[in-house]
C-alpha positions in Angstrom: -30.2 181.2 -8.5 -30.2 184.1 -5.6 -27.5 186.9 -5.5 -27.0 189.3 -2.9 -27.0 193.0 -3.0 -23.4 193.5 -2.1 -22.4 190.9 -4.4 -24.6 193.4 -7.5 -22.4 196.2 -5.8 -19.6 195.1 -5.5 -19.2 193.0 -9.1 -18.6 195.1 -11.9 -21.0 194.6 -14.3 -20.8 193.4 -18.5 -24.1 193.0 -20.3 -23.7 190.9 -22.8 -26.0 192.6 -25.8 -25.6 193.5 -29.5 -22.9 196.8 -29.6 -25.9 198.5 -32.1 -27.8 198.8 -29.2 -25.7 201.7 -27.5 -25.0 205.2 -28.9 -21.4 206.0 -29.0 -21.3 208.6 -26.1 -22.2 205.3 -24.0 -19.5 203.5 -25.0 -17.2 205.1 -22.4 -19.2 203.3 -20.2 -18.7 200.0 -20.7 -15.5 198.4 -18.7 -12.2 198.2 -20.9 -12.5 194.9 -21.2 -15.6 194.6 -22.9 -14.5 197.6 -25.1 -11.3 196.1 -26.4 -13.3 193.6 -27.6 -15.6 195.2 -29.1 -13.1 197.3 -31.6 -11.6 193.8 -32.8 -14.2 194.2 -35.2 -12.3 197.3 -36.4 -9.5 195.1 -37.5 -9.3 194.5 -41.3 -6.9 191.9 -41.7 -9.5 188.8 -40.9 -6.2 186.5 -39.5 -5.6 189.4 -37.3 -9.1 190.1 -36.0 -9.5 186.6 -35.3 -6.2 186.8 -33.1 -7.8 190.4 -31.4 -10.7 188.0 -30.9 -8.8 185.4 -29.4 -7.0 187.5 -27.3 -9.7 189.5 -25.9 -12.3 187.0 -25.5 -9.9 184.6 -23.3 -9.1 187.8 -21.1 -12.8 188.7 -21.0 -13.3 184.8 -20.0 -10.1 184.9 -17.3 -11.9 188.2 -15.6 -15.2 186.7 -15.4 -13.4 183.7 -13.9 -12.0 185.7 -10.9 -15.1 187.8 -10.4 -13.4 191.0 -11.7 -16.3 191.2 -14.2 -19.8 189.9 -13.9 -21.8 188.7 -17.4 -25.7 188.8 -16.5 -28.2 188.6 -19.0 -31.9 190.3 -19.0 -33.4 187.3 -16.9 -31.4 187.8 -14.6 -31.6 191.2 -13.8 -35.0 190.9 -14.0 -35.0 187.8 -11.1 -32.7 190.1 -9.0 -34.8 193.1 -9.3 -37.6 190.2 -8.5 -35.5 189.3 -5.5 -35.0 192.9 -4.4 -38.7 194.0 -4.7 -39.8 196.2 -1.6 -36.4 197.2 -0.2 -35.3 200.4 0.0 -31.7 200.3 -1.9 -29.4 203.1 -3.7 -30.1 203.6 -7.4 -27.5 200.8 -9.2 -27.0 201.4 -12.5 -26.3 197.9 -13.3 -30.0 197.4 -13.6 -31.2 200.4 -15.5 -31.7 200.2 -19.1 -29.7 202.4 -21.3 -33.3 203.3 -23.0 -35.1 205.0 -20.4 -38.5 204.4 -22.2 -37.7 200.4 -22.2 -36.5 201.0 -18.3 -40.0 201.8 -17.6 -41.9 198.5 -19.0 -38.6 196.6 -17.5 -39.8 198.0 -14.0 -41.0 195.1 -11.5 -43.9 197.0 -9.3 -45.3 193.7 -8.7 -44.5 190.2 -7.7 -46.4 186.8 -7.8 -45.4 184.0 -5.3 -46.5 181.6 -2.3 -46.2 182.1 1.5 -43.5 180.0 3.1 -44.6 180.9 6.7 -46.8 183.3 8.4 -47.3 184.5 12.1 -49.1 187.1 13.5 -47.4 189.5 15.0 -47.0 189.3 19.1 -49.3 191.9 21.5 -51.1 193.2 18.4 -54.7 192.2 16.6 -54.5 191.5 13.6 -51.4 192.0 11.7 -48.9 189.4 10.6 -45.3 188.7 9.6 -45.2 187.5 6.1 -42.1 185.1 5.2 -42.1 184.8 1.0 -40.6 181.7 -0.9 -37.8 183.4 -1.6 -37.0 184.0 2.3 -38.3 188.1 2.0 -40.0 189.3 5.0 -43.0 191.4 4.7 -44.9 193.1 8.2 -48.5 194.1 7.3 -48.4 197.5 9.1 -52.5 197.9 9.3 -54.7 196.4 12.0 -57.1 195.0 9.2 -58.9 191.2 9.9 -58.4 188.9 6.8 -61.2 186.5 6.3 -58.7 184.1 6.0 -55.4 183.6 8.2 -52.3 183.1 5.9 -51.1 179.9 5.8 -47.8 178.1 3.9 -48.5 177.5 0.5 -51.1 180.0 -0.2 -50.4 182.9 -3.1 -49.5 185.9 -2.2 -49.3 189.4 -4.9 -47.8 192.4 -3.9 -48.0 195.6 -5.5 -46.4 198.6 -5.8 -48.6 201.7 -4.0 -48.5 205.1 -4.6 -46.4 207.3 -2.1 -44.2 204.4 -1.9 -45.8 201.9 0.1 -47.1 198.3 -0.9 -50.1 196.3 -0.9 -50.5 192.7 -0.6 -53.1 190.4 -1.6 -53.2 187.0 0.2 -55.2 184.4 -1.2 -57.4 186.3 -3.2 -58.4 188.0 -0.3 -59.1 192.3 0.2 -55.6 193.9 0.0 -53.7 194.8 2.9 -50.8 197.7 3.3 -47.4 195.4 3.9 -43.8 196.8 4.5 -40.8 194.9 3.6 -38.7 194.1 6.4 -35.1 192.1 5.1 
C-alpha cells in the first residue's frame, strides 16, 4: 500500500493507541473526534456510556469514511517513512512519536530493497541512476567504478550518512555516496 506526501499532509491524522499512553497536556492534541470518544469512558451510567460509545464511534467511522480523519497504525507509518526515506520533506508531526526517546529507535536511517532498473548516467563515467522497487530514484553523485554494473533484481542498502548525505551499497559491493532524486 503506497501513500503520497500530500495525501500525509493533507489527511488529518488519529492514531489509534491505548489513551494511557499520552499525558494529559497532550490530550489537546488529539482531533475532537477522537477526544469525545475517549471521555465516554467518563460516563457512569453503563446504558449511557454504551450510547456515548455508539454515538461517537459511528461519527469517528463516518469521518474516516470521507477522509476528514485518517486511522494509521505503527506499520504503517513506519512503511511511509520507509517510502519517504532520502527526501528532503518538512518536519510532519503525524509521524513523530509522542516519546521522544521511542522516536529515536522508530527512526528509519536505513532501507533494504532490490533494483527495479538501473542506467548510467549520460556524458559521465561512472555514475548511475538508480530506480528502487518502490519507484524512488537515487543518482550516485561520485565518479566511483563498481566492480559490478547494477542490474534489475539485485539488493540494494542505503544508509543514512553523516552531514546528511547517503550511501548505498549495491550488491554487496564497496559503498557508494547516492542522492535521492523523486
Amino acid at each position: 500500500m503506497k501513500f503520497s506526501a500530500s495525501s500525509w499532509i493533507v489527511a488529518a491524522c488519529v492514531i489509534a493507541a491505548p489513551a494511557h499512553v499520552f499525558a494529559a497536556e497532550q490530550r489537546e492534541d488529539r482531533p475532537e473526534i477522537f477526544r469525545k470518544l475517549v471521555d465516554c469512558r467518563a460516563v457512569a451510567d453503563n446504558a449511557q456510556r454504551l450510547a456515548c460509545y455508539d454515538a461517537q464511534v459511528a461519527a469517528l467511522d463516518s469521518a474516516e469514511a470521507k477522509n476528514e480523519v485518517v486511522v494509521v497504525d505503527k506499520g504503517q507509518i513506519r512503511e511511509a517513512k520507509q517510502t519517504l526515506f532520502g527526501l528532503s520533506l518538512p518536519t510532519l508531526s503525524i509521524f513523530d512519536s509522542k516519546d521522544k526517546e521511542k522516536a529515536q529507535v522508530e527512526q528509519v536511517t536505513e532501507i533494504e530493497t532490490t533494483i527495479k532498473s538501473a542506467a548510467p548516467i549520460k556524458n559521465t563515467v561512472d555514475r548511475w541512476v538508480i530506480v528502487l522497487e518502490d519507484g524512488a530514484r537515487w543518482i550516485q553523485t561520485e565518479s566511483k567504478r563498481l566492480s559490478r554494473s547494477p542490474k534489475p533484481g539485485m539488493p540494494i542498502k542505503i544508509r543514512q550518512a553523516s552531514m546528511g548525505g547517503y550511501f548505498a551499497n549495491i550488491g554487496g559491493q564497496a559503498a557508494i555516496r547516492v542522492r535521492r532524486e523523486n
